[in-house]
N, C-alpha and C positions, 0 to 999 in steps of 0.2 A: 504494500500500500504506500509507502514512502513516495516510490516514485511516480507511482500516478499523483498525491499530494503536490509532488517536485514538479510535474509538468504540468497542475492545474494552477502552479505559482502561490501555495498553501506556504505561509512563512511558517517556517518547524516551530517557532516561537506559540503558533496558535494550531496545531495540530491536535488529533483528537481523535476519535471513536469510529468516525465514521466521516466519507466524503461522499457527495452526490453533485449531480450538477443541473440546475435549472434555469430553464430559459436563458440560455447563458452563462450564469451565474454558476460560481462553487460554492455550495455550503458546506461547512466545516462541523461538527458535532452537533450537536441537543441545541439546535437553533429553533425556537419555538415559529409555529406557523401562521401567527398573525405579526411574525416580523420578517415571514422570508414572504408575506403577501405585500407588505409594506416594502417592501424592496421591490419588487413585479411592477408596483404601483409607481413608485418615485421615481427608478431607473437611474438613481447617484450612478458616480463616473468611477467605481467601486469594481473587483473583479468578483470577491463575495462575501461573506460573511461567515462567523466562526464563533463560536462557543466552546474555548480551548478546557481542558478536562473533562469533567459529567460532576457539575454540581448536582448536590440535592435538591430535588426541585423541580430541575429544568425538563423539558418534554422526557417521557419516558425512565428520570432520575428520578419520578416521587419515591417516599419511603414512607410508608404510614409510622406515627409516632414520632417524625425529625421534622424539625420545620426546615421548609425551604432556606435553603442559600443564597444569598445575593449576588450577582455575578453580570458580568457584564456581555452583549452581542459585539465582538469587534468587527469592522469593514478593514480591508485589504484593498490593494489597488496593485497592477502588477511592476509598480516599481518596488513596491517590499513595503509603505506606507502601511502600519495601522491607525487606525483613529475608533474611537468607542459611536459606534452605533446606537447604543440604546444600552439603558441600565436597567436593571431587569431585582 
């Protein structure tokens, strides 16, 4: 998986669980789906977006009994830029 990461320009910094790619875009782990519809929507100059670890919480990370984690969506761009998308 690395190097599909590597050649969808995934910075190692924000890697994770899982890669998919939509409508253009890569997403990077437990990116919740009313922020990868916000991204479809908006169309930033962004390559994709990333939810680096699997916080508790996050799509598919619940845990009955833990409360949610707080953790941030990052955007990528394919010079290596991150910047925080949404805090979550």
């Amino acid at each position: 998986m690395a190097a599909v990461k590597a050649a969808q320009g995934v910075p190692t910094s924000l890697n994770s669980c899982h890669t998919g790619l939509v409508e253009g875009f890569v997403i990077e782990g437990h990116v919740p789906a009313d922020t990868i519809k916000r991204l479809l929507r908006e169309r930033p100059a962004v390559a994709g977006l990333a939810v680096p670890g699997m916080p508790i919480g996050s799509p598919g990370m619940e845990s009955p009994g833990r409360a949610p984690q707080r953790y941030q969506v990052m955007s990528f761009d394919r010079s290596g830029k991150i910047t925080v998308f949404e805090s979550r």
